[in-house]
C-alpha positions in Angstrom: 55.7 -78.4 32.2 52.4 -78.4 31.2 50.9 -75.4 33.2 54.7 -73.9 31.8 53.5 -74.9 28.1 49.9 -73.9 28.4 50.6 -70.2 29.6 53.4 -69.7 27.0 50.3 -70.3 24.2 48.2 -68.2 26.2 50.7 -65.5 25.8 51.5 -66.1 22.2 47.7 -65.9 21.1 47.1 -63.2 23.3 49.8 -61.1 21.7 48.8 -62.5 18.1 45.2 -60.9 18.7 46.6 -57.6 20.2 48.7 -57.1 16.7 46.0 -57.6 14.8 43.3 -55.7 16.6 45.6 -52.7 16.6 43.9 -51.4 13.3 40.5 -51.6 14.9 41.8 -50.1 18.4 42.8 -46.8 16.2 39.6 -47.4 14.1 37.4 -47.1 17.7 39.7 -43.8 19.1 38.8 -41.7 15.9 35.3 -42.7 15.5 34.6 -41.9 19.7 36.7 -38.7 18.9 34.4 -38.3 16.0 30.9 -38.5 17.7 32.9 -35.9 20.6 33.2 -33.4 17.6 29.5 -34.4 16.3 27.8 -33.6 19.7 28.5 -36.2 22.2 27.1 -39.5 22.6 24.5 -38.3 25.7 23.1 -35.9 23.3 22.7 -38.3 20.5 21.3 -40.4 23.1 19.4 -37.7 24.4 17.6 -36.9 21.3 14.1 -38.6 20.8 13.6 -37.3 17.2 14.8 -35.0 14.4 12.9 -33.6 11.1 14.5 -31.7 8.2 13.8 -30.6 4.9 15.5 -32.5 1.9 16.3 -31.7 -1.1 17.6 -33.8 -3.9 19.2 -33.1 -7.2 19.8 -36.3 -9.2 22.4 -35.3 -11.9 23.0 -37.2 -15.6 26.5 -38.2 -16.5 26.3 -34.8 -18.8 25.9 -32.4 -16.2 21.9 -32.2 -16.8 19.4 -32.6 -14.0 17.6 -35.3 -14.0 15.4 -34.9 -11.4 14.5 -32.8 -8.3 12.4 -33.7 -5.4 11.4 -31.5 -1.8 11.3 -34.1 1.1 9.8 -33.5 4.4 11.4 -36.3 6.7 10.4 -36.5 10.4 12.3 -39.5 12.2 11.6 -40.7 15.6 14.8 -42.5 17.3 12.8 -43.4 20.9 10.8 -45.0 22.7 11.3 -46.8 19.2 11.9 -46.4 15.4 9.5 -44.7 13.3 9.7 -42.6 10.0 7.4 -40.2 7.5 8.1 -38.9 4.3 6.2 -36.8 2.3 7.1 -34.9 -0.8 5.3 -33.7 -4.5 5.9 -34.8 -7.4 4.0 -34.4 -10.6 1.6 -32.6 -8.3 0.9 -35.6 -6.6 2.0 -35.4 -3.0 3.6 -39.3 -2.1 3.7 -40.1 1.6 5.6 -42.9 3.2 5.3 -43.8 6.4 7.1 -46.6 8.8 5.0 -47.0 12.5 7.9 -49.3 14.0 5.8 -52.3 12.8 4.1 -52.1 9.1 5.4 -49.9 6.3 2.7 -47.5 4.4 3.0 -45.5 1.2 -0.3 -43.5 -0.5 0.0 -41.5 -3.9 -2.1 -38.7 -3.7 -5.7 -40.9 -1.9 -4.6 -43.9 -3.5 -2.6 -46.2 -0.6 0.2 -48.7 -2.6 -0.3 -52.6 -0.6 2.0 -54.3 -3.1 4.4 -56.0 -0.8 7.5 -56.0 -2.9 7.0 -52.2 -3.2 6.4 -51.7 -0.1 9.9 -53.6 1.2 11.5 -51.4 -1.5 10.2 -48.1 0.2 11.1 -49.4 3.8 14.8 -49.5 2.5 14.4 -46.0 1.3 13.6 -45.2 5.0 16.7 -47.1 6.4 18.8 -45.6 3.7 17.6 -41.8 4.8 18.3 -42.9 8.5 21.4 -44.7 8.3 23.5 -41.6 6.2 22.1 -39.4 9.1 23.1 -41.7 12.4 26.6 -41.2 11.1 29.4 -41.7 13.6 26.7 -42.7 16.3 26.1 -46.1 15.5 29.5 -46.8 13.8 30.6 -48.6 17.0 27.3 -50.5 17.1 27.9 -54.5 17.7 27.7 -56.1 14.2 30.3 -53.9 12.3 33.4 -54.9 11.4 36.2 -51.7 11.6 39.5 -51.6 9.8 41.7 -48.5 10.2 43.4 -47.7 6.7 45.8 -45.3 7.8 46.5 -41.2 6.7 44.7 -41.0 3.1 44.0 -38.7 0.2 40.8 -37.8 -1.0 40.3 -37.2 -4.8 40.6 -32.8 -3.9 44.3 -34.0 -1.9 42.9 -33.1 1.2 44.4 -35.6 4.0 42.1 -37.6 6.3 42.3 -40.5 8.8 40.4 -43.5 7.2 38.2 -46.3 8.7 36.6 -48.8 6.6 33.1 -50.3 7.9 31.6 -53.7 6.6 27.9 -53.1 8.7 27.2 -57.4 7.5 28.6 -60.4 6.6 31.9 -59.4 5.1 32.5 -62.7 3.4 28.9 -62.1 1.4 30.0 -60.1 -1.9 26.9 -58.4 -1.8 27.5 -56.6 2.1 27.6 -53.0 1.2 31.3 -51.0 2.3 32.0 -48.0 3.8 35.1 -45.6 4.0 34.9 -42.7 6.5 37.1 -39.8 5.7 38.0 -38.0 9.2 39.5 -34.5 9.3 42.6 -35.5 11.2 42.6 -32.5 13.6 38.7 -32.1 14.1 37.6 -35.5 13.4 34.4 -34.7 12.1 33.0 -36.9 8.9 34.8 -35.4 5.7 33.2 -37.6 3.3 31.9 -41.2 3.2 32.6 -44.0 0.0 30.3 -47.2 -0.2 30.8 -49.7 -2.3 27.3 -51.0 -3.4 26.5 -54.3 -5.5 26.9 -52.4 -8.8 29.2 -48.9 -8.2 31.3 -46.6 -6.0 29.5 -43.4 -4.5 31.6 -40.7 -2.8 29.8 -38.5 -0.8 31.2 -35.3 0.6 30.0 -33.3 3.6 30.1 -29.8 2.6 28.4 -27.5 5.6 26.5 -28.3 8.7 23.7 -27.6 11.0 23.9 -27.7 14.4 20.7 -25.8 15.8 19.6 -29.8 17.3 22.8 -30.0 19.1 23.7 -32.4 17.0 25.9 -31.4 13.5 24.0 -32.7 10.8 24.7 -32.4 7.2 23.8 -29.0 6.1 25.1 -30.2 2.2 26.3 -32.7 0.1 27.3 -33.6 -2.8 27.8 -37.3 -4.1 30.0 -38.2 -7.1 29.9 -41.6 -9.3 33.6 -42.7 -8.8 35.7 -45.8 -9.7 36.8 -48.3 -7.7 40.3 -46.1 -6.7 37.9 -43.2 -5.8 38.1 -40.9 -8.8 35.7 -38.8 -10.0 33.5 -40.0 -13.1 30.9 -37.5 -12.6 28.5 -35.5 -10.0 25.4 -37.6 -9.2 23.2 -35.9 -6.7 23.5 -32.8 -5.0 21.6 -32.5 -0.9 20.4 -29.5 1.2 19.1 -29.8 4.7 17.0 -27.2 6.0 14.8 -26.8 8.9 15.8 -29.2 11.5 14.2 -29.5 14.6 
């Protein structure tokens, strides 16, 4: 009776945790159909670095720009991590540069060694990586997946959605993330992320694929409440140049 009682709990908490890992089953298919349509994970794997041209357009709530900026951005994936921004500004040229160890940041001949600022820039590296690794790493140990079903975005397009919590998802300030999917091609659509203070919803407007890879060619990112409507443009991206 025992060995009778034991394997009927078995049974019982094995189905309970194939119910509820269904969502995340579906979340995993699209997002390893995703990379597929993004370039394969050998050739994300294969690729030891990348570089591109940025540019940014930081938008006010009325429509007015409110800044522009030209970044060169060279970012080396293997043997290990390492990243170097450079752009102008104020016809001072600003260079920031991670060596896998120590973070480094000089304005014009001056170097910055404040430590604080210096933590600040490194997340301004991880940021510029992490928008660009997307759906490599989304099946990365550490990230919780939760498929949300056949959405709307805010333009009534349709796309499969997959919410990401990359953290402690009990800690209110872990940043989300909703990946849109195009439900035929699955490639990235547009991305929301819930940050400690707003909503940003990014969409992916063209892309380049002269690495092998498809990366962003342009974006646009919109302010947006907590439903996902548009309050207002924010920032406007164009890639140029990889290699």
């Amino acid at each position: 009776m025992k060995i009778i009682f034991k394997l009927s709990m078995f049974f019982l908490v094995f189905s309970h945790f194939s119910c509820s890992d269904s969502g995340d089953k579906k979340a995993v298919s699209i997002i390893k159909k995703s990379i597929e349509a993004h370039g394969g994970q050998y050739s994300w794997q294969s690729l030891k670095s990348f570089s591109m041209q940025k540019e940014i357009r930081l938008l006010m709530e009325n429509g007015e720009t409110e800044s522009f900026s030209l970044q060169e951005i060279e970012l080396r994936l293997r043997p290990f991590f390492e990243a170097k921004m450079t752009w102008e500004k104020d016809s001072i040229l600003h260079r920031l540069i991670f060596d896998g160890i120590k973070t480094r940041y000089w304005m014009g001949e001056n170097e910055i060694q404040n430590e604080g600022f210096l933590n600040n820039k490194k997340r301004e590296i991880d940021a510029a990586y992490y928008v660009m690794a997307k759906p490599f790493d989304l099946l990365d140990l550490g990230k919780n997946l939760s498929y949300l079903g056949l959405t709307k975005l805010p333009n009534g397009r349709d796309v499969e959605t997959v919410q990401v919590i990359d953290g402690d998802p009990n800690d209110s300030q872990t940043d989300v993330w909703w990946y849109y999917f195009d439900p035929e091609t699955f490639l990235i659509v547009a991305y929301k992320v819930k940050t400690s203070d707003h909503f940003s919803l990014v969409y992916n407007l063209e892309w380049d694929n002269s690495t092998g890879i498809l990366f962003p060619a342009k974006r646009e990112s919109y302010r947006v409440d907590s439903l996902g409507n548009h309050l207002y443009l924010h920032a406007e991206y164009v890639y140029r140049n990889y290699k």
